[in-house]
PLY file of the C-alpha trace (Angstrom):
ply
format ascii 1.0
element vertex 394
property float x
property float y
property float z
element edge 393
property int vertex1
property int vertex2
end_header
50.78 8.42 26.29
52.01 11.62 24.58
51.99 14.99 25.25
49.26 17.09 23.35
49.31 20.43 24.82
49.60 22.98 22.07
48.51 21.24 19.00
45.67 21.14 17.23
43.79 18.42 15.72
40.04 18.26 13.76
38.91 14.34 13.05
35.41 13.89 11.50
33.97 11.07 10.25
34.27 10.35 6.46
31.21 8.77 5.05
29.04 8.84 8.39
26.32 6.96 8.40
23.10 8.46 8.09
19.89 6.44 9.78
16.67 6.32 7.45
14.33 8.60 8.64
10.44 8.40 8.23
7.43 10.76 8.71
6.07 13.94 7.34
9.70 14.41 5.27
9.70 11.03 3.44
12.75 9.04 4.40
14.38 6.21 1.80
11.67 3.30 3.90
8.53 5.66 2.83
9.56 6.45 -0.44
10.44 2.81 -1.19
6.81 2.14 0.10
5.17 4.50 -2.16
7.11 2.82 -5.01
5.53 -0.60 -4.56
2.52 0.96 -3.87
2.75 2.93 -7.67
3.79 -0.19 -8.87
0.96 -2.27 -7.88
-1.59 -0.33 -8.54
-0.05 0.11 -13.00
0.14 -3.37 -12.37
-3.81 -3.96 -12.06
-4.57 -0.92 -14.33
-2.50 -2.92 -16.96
-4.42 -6.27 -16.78
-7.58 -4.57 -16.74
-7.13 -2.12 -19.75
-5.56 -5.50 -21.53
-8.77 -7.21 -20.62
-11.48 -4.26 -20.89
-10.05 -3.38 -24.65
-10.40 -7.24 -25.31
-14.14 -6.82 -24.11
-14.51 -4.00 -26.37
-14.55 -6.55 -29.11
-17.47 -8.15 -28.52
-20.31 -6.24 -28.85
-22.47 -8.34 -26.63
-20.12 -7.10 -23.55
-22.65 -5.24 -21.13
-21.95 -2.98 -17.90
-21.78 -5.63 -15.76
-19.04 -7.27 -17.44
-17.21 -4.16 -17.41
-17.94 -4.24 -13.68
-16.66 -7.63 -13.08
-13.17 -7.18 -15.14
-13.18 -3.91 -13.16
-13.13 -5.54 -9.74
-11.36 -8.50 -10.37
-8.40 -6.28 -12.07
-8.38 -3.71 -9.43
-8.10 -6.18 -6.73
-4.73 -7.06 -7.94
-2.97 -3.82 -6.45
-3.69 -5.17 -2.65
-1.78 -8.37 -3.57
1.00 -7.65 -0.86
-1.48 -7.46 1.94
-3.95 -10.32 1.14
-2.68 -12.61 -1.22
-5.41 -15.51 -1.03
-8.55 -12.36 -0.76
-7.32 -10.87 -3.75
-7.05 -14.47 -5.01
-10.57 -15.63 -4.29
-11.90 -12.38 -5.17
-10.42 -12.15 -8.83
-11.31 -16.06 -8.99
-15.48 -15.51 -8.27
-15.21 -12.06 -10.83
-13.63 -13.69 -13.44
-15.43 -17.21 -13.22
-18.73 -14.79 -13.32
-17.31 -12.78 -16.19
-16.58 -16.08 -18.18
-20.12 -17.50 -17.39
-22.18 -14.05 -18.08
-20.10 -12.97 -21.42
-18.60 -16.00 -22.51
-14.90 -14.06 -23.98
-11.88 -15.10 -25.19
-8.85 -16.49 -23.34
-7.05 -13.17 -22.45
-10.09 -12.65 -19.60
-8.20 -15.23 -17.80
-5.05 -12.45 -16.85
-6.34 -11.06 -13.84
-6.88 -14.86 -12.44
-3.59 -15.94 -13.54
-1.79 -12.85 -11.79
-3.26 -13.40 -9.00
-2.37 -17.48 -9.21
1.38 -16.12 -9.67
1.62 -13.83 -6.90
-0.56 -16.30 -4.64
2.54 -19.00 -5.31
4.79 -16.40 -5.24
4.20 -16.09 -1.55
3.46 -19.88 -0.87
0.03 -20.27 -1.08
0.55 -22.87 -4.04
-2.52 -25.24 -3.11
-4.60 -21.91 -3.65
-2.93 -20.87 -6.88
-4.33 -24.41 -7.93
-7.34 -24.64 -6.47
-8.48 -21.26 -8.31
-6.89 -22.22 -11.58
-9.06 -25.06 -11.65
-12.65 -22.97 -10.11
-11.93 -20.66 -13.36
-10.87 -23.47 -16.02
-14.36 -25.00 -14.84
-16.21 -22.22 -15.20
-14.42 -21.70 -18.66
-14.93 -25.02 -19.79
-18.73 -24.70 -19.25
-18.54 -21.71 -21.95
-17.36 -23.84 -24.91
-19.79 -23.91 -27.77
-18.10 -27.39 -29.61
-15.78 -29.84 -27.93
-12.48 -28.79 -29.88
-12.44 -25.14 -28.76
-13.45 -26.37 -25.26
-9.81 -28.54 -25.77
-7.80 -26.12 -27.31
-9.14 -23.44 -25.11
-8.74 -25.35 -21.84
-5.03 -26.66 -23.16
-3.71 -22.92 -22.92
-5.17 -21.33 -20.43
-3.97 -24.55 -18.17
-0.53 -23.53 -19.54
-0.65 -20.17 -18.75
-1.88 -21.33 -15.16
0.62 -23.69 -14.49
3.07 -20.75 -15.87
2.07 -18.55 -13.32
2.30 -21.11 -10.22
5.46 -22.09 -11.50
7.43 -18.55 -12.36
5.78 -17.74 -8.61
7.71 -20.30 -7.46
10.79 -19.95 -8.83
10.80 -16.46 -8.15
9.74 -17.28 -4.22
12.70 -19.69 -3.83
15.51 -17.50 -5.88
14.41 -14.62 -2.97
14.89 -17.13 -0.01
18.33 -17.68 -1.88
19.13 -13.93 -1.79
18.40 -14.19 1.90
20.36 -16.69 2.57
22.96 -15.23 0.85
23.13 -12.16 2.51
22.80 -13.77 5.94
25.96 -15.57 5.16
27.97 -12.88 4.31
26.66 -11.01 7.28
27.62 -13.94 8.76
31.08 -14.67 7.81
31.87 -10.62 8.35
30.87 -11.44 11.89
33.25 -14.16 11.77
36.20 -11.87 10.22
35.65 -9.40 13.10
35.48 -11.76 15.48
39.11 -13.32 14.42
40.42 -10.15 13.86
39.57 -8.50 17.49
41.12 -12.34 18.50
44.66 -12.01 16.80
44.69 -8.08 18.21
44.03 -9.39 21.70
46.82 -12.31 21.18
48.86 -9.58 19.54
48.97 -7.31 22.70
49.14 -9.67 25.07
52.40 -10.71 23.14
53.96 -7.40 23.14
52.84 -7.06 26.85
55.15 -10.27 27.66
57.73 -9.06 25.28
57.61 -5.75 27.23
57.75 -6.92 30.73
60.65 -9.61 30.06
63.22 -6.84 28.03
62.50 -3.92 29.74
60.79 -4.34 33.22
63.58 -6.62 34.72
66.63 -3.80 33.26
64.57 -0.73 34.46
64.19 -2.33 38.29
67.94 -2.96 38.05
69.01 0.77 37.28
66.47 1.86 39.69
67.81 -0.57 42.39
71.00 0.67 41.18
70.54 4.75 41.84
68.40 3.83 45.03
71.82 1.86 46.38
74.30 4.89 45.10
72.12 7.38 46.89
71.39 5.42 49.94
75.50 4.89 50.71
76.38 8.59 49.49
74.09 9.87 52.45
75.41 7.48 54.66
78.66 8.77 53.74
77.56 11.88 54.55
78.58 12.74 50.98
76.49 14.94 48.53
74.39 13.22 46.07
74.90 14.08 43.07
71.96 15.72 40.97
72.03 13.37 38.27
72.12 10.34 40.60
69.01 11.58 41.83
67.45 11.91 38.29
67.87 8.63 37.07
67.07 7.95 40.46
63.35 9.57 39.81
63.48 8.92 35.93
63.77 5.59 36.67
60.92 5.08 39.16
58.67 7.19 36.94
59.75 4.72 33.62
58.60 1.61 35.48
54.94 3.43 36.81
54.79 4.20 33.37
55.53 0.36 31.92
53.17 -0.72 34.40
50.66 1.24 33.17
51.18 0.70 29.53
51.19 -3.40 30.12
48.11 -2.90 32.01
46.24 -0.94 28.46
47.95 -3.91 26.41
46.66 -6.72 28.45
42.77 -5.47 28.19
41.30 -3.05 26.36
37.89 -2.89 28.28
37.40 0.32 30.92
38.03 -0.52 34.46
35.43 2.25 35.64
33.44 4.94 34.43
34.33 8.85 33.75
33.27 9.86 37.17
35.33 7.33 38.62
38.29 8.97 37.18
37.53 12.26 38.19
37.90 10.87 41.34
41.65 9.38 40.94
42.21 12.73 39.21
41.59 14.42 42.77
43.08 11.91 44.70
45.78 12.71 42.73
46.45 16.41 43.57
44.61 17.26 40.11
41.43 19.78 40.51
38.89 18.41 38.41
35.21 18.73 38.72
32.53 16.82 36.46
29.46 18.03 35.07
26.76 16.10 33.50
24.10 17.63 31.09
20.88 16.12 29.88
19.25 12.81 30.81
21.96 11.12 31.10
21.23 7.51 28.54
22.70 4.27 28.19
25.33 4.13 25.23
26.68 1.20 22.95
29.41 -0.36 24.26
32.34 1.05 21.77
30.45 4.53 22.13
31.14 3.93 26.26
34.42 2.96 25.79
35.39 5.75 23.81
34.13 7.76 26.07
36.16 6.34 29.00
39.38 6.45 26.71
38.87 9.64 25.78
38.03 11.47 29.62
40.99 9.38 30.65
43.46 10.53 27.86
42.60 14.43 28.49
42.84 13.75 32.02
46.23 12.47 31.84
47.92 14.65 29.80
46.64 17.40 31.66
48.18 16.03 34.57
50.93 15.99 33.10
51.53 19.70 30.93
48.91 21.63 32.52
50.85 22.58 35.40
48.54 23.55 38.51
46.03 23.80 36.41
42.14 23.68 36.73
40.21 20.92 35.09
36.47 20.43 34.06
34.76 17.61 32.27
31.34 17.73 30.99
29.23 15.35 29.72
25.94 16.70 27.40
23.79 13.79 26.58
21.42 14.83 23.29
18.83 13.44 21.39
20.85 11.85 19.23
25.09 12.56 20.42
27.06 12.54 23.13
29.34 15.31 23.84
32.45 14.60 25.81
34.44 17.83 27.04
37.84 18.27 28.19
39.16 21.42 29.40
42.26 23.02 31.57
43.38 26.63 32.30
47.10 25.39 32.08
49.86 26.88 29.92
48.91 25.56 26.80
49.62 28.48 24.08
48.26 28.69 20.86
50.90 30.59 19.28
53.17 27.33 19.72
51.79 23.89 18.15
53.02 20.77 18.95
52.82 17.78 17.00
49.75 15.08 18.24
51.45 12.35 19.95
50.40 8.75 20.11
47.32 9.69 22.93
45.81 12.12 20.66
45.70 9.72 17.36
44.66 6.83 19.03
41.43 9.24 20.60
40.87 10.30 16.93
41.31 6.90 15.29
38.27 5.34 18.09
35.89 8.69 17.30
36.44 8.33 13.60
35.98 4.91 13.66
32.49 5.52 15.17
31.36 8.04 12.66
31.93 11.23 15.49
33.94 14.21 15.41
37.37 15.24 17.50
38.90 18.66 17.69
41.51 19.21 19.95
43.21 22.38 20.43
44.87 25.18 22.55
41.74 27.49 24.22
42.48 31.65 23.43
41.88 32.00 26.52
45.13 30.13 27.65
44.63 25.90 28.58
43.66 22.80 26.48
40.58 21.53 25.12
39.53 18.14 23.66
35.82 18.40 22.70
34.33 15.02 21.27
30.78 14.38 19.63
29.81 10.90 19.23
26.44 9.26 17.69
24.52 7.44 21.02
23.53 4.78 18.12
26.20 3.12 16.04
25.49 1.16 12.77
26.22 -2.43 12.66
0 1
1 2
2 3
3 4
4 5
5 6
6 7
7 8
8 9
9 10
10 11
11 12
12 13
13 14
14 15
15 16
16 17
17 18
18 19
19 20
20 21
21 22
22 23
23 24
24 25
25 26
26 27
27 28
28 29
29 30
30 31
31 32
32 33
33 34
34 35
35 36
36 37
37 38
38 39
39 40
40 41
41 42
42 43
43 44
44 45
45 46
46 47
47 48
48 49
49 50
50 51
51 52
52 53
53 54
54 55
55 56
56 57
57 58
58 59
59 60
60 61
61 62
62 63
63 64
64 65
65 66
66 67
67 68
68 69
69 70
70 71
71 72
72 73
73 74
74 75
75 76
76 77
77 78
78 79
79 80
80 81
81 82
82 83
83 84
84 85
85 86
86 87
87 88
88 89
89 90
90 91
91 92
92 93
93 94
94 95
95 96
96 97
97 98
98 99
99 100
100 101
101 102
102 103
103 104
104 105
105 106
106 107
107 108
108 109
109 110
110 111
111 112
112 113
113 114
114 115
115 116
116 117
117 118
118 119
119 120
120 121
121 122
122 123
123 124
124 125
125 126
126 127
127 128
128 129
129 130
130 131
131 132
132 133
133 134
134 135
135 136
136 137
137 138
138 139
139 140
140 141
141 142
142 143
143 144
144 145
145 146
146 147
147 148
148 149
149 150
150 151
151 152
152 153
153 154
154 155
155 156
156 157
157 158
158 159
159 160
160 161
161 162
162 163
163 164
164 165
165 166
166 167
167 168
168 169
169 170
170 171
171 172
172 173
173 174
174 175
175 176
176 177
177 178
178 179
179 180
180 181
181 182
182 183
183 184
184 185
185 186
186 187
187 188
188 189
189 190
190 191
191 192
192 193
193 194
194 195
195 196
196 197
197 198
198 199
199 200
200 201
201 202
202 203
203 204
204 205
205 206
206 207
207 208
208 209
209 210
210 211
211 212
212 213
213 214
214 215
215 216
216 217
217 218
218 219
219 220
220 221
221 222
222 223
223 224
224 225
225 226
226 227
227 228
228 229
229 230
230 231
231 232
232 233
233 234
234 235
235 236
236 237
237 238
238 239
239 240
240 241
241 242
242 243
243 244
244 245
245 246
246 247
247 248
248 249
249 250
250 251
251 252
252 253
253 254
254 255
255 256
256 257
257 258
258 259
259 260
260 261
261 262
262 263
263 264
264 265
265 266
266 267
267 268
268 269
269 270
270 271
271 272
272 273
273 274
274 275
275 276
276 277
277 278
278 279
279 280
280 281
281 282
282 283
283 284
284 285
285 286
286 287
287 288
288 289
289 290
290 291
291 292
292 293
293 294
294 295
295 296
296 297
297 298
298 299
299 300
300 301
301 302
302 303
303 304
304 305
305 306
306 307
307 308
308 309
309 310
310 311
311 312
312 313
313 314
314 315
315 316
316 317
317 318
318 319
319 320
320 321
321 322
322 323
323 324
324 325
325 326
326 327
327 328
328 329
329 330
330 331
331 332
332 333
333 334
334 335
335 336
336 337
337 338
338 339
339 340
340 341
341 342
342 343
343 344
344 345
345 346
346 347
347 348
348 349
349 350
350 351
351 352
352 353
353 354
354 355
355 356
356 357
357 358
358 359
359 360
360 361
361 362
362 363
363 364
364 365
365 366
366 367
367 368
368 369
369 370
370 371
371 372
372 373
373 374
374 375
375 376
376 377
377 378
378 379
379 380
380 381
381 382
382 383
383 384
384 385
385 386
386 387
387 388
388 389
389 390
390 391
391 392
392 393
């Protein structure tokens, strides 16, 4: 624990992460929408100018074949909702396009889009089925047998293109998915190892700690406690430094108890209000206030917040002198605000250096995209004020 009275210290979080928003100001979700949406919609005008100028050709092309390339073109910009309606619909308009005007090959495209983006999404049997409806209805146009074959022979390979490029492009998403799920995955897995080792690591340093140190401090305290006990039996004077190491030593061991007790678990043992209360049983005049509905946080966001009330509590404790103490907690719509504050004899005018206490609270706040400041007050006392997000990202 350190002492941070008199220093000053601003952490904010580099590169926060901002959520996507949606509604009336477009966030990246809507706008990403709308671009599909733009991009279906060329799509189908596309096919159908392709097809209509192709029409324009023949000069026995009436209204209602304009009609029919019409629909079954602009059907192809609702592909995303209803594959197999847009699908059957573009099927029946173009079979009855090929079987009123009798065209070319190229009034196939609407069909054959819709056959790709029907396998695209897995409805291959469809894609099949409605190549073959159309080839039928195509075949039925041919005025000799040889341009019935040739005719029939490519537009069946630019069916079975379609089905098949709808395919591959259906199974090289699921592997992008897949992909990304495993590395999500195996970053779980690297977190999960890493928070292991730290909790092996501490408990190692805990056991290191208690074997070196605990066992020499009790002996120097058992020590002092001896010397004074037979100088005042003696009815001699104890001597002033006898009765330091006496206290220093008592205070060292209270102090390795508590630090073995932060390296064995890092989880809170309680909540802030909780210790408020230890703070008064304490001797230390502390009131809590809460602000807001209070809401249910994340659990880093909780601990922090635990960590953080119990840091400023604690070093006020221990520089503020008889000092006042108030800690308030301001739940918003999207933050929490966690503030510490003492009328001690913190003064501005002479900084201190942050101490181990005061890094650690900014490393957890930075580390969950909030801000830090703490500081001297003008008014005379300490302050640690700390904003944190009540959501963060994964």
């Amino acid at each position: 624990m350190s002492g941070i009275q008199g220093g000053t210290a601003v952490g904010t979080a580099s590169g926060a992460t901002t959520g996507a928003t949606t509604g009336a100001g477009g966030g990246p979700g809507t706008r990403a929408a709308a671009r599909e949406r733009l991009v279906d919609v060329v799509l189908a005008v596309l096919v159908g100018a392709l097809v209509g100028v192709t029409a324009a050709f023949d000069t026995d092309t009436a209204v209602v074949d304009y009609a029919l390339i019409a629909v079954a073109s602009a059907v192809l910009a609702l592909y995303r909702k209803a594959p197999r309606v847009v699908l059957a619909v573009a099927t029946a308009s173009g079979a009855a396009y090929v079987l009123h005007a009798h065209p070319g090959p190229p009034a196939a495209l609407p069909v054959i889009a819709a056959s790709h983006v029907s396998a695209r999404v897995g409805h291959r049997a469809w894609a099949a089925v409605a190549g073959g409806v159309f080839l039928v209805a195509y075949l039925a146009t041919g005025p000799t047998t040889r341009q019935i074959v040739e005719q029939a022979a490519l537009l069946m390979g630019w069916f079975l293109c379609a089905v098949v490029t709808g395919l591959a492009d259906r199974n090289w998403q699921a592997y992008l998915r897949q992909t990304e799920q495993r590395a999500l995955e195996a970053e779980r897995t690297r977190e999960e190892v890493a928070l292991r080792r730290a909790g092996e690591e501490r408990l190692r340093i805990a056991r290191e700690l208690h074997d070196s140190l605990t066992h020499s401090i009790s002996i120097v305290k058992l020590q002092a406690g001896v010397a004074v006990h037979l100088a005042r039996k003696r009815g001699e004077e104890v001597p002033e430094a006898l009765l330091a190491i006496q206290e220093a030593s008592g205070e060292a061991m209270r102090e390795l108890r508590a630090t073995l007790e932060v390296l064995r678990t890092d989880e809170p043992t309680g909540t802030p209000a909780l210790l408020v209360e230890r703070a008064r049983a304490a001797g230390l005049a502390v009131e809590l206030t809460l602000e807001g509905e209070e809401k249910p946080l994340a659990a880093t966001v909780d601990r922090a917040v635990y960590r953080i009330v119990q840091e400023a509590l604690t070093n006020a404790a221990r520089h503020a002198g008889p000092a006042k103490v108030g800690v308030r907690l301001a739940y918003g719509e999207e933050c929490v605000t966690v503030l510490v504050e003492d009328d001690g004899n913190a003064d501005p005018s002479r900084p201190v250096t942050p101490g181990i206490g005061l890094r650690g609270m900014h490393e957890r706040v930075t580390a969950l995209g909030g801000t830090l400041r703490a500081a001297p007050r003008a008014e005379g006392g300490f302050s640690v004020r700390a904003e944190l997000p009540l959501e963060v990202p994964a």
